[in-house]
ROSE-477130 format. One line per field, with one value per residue: residue number from 0; residue in one letter; chain; x, y, z of N, C-alpha, C in turn. Coordinates in steps of 0.2 Angstrom, whole numbers, m for minus. Layout:
N
pos	NUM,... .
code	a,... .
unit	A,... .
npx	X,... .
npy	Y,... .
npz	Z,... .
capx	X,... .
capy	Y,... .
capz	Z,... .
cpx	X,... .
cpy	Y,... .
cpz	Z,... .
END
This chain:
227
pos	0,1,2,3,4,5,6,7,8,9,10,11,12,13,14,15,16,17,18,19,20,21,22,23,24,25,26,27,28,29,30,31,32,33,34,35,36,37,38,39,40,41,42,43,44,45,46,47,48,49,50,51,52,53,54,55,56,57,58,59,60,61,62,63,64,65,66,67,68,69,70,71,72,73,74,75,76,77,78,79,80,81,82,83,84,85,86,87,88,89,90,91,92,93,94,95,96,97,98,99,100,101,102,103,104,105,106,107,108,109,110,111,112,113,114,115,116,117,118,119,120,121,122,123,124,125,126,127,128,129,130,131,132,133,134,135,136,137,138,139,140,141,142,143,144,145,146,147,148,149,150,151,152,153,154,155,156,157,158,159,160,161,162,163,164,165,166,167,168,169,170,171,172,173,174,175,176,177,178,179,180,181,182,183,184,185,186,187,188,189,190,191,192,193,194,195,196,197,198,199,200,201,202,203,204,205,206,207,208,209,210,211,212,213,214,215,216,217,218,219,220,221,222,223,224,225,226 .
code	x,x,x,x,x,x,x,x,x,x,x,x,x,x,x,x,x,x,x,x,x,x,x,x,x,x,x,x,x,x,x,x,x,x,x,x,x,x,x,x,x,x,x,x,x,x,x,x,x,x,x,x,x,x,x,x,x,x,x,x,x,x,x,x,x,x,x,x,x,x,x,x,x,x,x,x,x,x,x,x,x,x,x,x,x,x,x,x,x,x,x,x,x,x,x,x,x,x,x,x,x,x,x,x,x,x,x,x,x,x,x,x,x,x,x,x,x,x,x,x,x,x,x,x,x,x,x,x,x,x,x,x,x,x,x,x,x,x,x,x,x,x,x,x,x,x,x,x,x,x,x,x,x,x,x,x,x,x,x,x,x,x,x,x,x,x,x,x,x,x,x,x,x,x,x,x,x,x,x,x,x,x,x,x,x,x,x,x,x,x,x,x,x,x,x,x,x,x,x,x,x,x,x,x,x,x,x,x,x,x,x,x,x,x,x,x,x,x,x,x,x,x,x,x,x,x,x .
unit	A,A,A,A,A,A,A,A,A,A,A,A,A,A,A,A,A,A,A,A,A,A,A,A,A,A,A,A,A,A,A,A,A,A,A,A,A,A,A,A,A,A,A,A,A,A,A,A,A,A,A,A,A,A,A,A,A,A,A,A,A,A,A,A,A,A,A,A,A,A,A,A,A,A,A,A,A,A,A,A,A,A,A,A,A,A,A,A,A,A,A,A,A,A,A,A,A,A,A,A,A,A,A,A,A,A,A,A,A,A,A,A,A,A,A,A,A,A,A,A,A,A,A,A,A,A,A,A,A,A,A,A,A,A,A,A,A,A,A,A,A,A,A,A,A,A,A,A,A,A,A,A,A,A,A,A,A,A,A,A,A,A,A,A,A,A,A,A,A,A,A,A,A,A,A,A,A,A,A,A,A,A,A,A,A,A,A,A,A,A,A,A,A,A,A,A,A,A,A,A,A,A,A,A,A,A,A,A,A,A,A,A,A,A,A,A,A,A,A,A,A,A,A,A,A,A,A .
npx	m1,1,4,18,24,22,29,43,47,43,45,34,30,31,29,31,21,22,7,1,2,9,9,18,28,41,51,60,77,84,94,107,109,94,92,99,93,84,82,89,77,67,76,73,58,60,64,57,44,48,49,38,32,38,34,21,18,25,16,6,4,10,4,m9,m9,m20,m19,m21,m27,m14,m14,m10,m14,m28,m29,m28,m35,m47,m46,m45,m58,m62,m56,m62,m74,m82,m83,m96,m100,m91,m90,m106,m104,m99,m85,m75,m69,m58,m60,m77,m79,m73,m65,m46,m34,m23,m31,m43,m32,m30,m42,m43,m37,m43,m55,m75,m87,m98,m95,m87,m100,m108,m97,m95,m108,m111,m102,m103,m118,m111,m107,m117,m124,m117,m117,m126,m136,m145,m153,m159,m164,m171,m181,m172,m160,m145,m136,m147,m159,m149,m149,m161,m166,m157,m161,m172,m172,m163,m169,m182,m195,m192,m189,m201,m210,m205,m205,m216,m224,m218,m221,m233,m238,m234,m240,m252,m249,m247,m257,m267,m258,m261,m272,m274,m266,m274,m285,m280,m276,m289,m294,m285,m288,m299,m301,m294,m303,m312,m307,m305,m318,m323,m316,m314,m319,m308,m310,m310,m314,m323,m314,m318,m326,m316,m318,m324,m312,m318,m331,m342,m345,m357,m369,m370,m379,m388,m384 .
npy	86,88,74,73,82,77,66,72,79,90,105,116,135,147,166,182,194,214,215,204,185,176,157,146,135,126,114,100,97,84,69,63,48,46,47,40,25,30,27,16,6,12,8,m7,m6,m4,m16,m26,m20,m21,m35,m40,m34,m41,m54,m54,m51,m62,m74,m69,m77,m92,m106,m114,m127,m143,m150,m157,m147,m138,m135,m122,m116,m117,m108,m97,m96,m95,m82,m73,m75,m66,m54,m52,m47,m33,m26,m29,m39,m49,m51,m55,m65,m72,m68,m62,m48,m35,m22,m14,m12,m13,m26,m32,m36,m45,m51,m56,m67,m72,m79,m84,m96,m107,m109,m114,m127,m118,m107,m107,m111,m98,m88,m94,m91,m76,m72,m77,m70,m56,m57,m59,m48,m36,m42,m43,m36,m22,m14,m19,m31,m50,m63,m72,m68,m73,m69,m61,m70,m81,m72,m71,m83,m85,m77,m80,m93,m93,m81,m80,m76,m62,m60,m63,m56,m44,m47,m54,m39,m32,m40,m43,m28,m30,m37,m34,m21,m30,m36,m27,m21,m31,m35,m21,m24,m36,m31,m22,m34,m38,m27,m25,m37,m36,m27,m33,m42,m34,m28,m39,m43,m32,m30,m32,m44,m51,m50,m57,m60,m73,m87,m87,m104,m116,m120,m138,m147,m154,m149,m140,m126,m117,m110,m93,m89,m96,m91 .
npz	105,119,121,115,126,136,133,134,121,118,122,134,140,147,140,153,150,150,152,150,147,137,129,125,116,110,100,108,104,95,104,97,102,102,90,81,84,82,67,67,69,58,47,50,46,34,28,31,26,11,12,12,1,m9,m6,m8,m20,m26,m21,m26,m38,m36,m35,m25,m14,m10,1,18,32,41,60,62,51,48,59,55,46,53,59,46,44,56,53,43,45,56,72,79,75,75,90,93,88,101,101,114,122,129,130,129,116,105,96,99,85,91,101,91,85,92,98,87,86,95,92,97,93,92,90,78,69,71,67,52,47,49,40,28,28,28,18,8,10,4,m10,m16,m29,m28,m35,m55,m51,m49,m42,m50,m50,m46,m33,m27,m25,m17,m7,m2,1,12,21,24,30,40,47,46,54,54,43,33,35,27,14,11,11,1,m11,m10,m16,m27,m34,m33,m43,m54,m58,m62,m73,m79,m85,m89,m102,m107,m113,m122,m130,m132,m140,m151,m157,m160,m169,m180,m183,m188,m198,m207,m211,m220,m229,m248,m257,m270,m288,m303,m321,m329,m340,m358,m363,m371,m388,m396,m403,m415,m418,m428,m433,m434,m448,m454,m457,m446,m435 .
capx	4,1,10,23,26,23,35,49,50,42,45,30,34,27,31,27,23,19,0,m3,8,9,11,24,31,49,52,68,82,85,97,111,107,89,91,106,90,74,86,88,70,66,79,69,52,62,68,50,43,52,51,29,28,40,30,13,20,26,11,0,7,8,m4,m10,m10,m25,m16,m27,m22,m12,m19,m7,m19,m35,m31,m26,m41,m54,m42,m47,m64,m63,m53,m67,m81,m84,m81,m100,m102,m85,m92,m110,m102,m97,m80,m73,m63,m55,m64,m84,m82,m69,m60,m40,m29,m23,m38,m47,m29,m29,m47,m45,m34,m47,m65,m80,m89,m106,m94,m87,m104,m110,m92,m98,m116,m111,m95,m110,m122,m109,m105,m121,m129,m115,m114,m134,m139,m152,m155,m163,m163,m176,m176,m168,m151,m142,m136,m152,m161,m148,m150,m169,m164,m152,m166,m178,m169,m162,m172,m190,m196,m191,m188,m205,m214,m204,m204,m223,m227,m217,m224,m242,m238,m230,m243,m257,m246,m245,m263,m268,m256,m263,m279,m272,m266,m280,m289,m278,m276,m295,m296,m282,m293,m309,m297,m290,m309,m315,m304,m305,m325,m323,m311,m319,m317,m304,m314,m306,m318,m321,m313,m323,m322,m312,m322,m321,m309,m323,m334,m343,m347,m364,m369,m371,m387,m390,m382 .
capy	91,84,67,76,87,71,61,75,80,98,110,122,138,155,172,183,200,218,217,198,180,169,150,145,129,122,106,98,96,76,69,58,40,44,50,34,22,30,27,9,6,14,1,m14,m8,m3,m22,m30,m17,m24,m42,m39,m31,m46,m60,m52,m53,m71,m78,m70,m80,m96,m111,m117,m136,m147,m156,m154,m140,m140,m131,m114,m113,m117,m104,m91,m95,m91,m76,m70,m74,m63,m47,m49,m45,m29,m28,m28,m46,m53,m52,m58,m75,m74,m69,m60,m42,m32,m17,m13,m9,m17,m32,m29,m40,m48,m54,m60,m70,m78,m83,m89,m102,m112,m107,m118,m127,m113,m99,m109,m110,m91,m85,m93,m87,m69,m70,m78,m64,m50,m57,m59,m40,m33,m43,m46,m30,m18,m13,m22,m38,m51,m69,m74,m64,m76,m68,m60,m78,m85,m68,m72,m90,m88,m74,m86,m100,m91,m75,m82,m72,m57,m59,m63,m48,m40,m50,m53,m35,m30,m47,m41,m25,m31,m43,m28,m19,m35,m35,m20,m22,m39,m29,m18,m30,m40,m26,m20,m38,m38,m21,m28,m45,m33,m19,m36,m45,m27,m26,m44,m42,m26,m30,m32,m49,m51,m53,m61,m64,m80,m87,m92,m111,m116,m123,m143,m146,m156,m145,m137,m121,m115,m106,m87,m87,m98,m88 .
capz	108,127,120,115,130,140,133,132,114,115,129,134,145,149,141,155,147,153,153,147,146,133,131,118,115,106,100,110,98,98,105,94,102,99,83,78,86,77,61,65,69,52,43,53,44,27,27,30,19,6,12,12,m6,m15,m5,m11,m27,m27,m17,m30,m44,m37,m34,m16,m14,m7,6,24,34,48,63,61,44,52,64,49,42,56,59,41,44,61,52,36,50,62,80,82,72,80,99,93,89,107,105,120,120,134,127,126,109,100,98,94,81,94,103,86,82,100,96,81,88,99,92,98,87,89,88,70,66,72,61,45,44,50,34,22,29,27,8,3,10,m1,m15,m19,m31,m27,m45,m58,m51,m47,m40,m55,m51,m41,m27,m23,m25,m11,0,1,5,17,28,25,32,47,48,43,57,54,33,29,33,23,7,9,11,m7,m17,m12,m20,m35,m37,m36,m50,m60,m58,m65,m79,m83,m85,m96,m108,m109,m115,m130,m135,m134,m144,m155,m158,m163,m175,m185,m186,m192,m205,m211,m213,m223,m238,m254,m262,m276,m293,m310,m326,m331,m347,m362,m364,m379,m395,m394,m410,m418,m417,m435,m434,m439,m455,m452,m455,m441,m427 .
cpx	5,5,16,27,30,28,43,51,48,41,39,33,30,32,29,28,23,13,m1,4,4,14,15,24,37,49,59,71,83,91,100,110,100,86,97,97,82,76,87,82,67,70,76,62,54,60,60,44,43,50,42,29,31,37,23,13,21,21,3,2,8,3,m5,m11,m17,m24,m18,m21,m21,m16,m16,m14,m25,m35,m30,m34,m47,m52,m44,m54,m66,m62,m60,m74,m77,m85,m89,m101,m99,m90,m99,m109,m98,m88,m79,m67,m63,m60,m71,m83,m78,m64,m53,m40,m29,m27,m42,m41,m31,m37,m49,m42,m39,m56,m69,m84,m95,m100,m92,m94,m105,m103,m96,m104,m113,m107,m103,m116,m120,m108,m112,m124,m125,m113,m121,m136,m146,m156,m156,m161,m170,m174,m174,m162,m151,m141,m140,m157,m156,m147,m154,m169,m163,m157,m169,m174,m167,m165,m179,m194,m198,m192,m195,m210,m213,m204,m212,m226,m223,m220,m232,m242,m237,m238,m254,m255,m248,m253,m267,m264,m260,m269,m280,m270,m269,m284,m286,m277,m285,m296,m293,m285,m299,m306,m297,m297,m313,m313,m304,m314,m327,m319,m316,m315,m312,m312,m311,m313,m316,m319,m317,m320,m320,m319,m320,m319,m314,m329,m337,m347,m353,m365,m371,m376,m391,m390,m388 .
cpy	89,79,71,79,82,66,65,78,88,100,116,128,145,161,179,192,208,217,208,191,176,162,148,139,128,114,105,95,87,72,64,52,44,44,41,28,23,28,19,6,6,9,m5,m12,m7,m10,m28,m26,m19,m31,m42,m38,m37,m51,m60,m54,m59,m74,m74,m75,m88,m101,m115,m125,m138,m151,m151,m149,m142,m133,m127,m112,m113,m111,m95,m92,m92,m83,m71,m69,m67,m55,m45,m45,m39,m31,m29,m36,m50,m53,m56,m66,m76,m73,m62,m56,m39,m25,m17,m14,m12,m23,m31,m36,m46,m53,m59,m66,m76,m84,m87,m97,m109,m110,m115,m119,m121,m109,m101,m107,m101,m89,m85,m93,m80,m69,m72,m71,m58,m51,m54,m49,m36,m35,m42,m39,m26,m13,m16,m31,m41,m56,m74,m73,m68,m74,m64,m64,m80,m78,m69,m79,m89,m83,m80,m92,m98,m86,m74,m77,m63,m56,m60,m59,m44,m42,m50,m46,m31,m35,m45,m34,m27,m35,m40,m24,m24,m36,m31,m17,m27,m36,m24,m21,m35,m35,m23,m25,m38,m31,m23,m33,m41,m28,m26,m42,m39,m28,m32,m44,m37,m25,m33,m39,m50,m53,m53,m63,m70,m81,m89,m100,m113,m120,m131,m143,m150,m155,m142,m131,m118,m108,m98,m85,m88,m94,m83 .
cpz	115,126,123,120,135,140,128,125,113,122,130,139,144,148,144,153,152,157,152,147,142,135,126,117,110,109,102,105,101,100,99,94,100,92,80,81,84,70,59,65,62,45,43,50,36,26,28,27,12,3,9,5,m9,m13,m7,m17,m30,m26,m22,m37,m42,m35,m30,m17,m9,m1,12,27,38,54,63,56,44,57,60,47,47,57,51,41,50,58,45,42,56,69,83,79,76,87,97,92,95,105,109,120,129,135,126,120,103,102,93,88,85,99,95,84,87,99,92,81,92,99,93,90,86,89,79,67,65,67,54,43,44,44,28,22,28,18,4,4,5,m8,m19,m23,m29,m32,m51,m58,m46,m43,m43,m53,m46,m36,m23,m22,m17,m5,4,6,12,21,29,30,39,51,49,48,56,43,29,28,26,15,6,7,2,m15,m15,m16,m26,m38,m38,m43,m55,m62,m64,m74,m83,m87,m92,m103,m110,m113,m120,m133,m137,m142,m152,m161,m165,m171,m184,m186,m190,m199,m212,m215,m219,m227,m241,m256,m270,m283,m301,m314,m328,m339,m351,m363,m370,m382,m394,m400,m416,m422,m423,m430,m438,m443,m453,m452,m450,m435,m426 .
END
């Protein structure tokens, strides 16, 4: 409402009453020119409206060539790396803003144009550092899952300091857990081992009569009185 007042477009004013005054405001009616010049203005972002949505369209469809970059596209590119990253990562690779607290567009584009090699470096670890904290899962994953395997790494590798505490003090639990499981499955394979020597001790042997042996075919037969 102050804008507004300030830059002419609503009028404030005092209704001074009986007993009490109120504060009112009315919006000034627009003038013609300003109203024929908000109109072209509004055509000027139609017409690159337009132009932005069928070049997103086109430029997703086709296929970017390998031929080296010229330095406009090296400065596009650290420029993407600068807009992927917060204004509090931006400034720790030393780049430089007008502002305590934020670095604009235009400051990270200008930067992008003549970065140092350590600010290049400091970029691409902080862009590697922001992928991996949000791409690495935090649910059922070990150091198997890829990109919690190259989160660990990449502390380890620049963080060791500060990353190892934190890895040893969760690997010495696990490794008490794992403990204590170990433990327990030792102990039902053992009980397991004893149930299926019980049972084998404790069947009864199959048992088959033996046949009689056949007569040899030559054989005479003794007299009745004999047997």
């Amino acid at each position: 409402m102050e804008f507004d007042i300030s830059e002419g477009h609503v009028v404030k004013y005092a209704v001074i009453g009986a007993f009490d005054v109120s504060v009112l405001v009315t919006r000034v009616p627009e003038s013609p020119m300003n109203a024929l010049l908000r109109q072209d203005n509004r055509n000027w972002q139609l017409c690159y409206e337009h132009i932005t949505d069928d070049l997103k369209r086109m430029l997703s469809e086709v296929k970017v060539s390998n031929k080296p970059l010229t330095k406009s596209e090296t400065q596009l590119f650290h420029y993407a790396v600068m807009r992927s990253l917060g204004d509090r990562q931006v400034q720790q690779c030393g780049i430089k803003s007008e502002s305590k607290w934020s670095v604009t567009h235009k400051e990270r584009y200008a930067a992008a144009g003549r970065p140092t090699e350590k600010q290049k470096a400091a970029l691409m670890r902080q862009l590697v550092l922001t992928f991996l904290c949000n791409s690495a899962p935090t649910y059922n994953c070990t150091d198997e899952t890829l990109d919690t395997r190259l989160l660990c790494e990449f502390a380890e590798l620049n963080f060791a300091e500060q990353s190892r505490p934190i890895m040893e003090k969760y690997r010495e639990v696990n490794d008490k857990r794992k403990s204590r499981l170990d433990e327990q499955i030792e102990a039902l394979e053992r009980m397991e081992s004893e149930r299926e020597q019980l049972a084998s001790q404790t069947e009864e042997p199959g048992f088959e009569p033996a046949e009689a042996p056949d007569a040899a075919p030559d054989e005479e037969r003794a007299p009745a009185s004999l047997r």
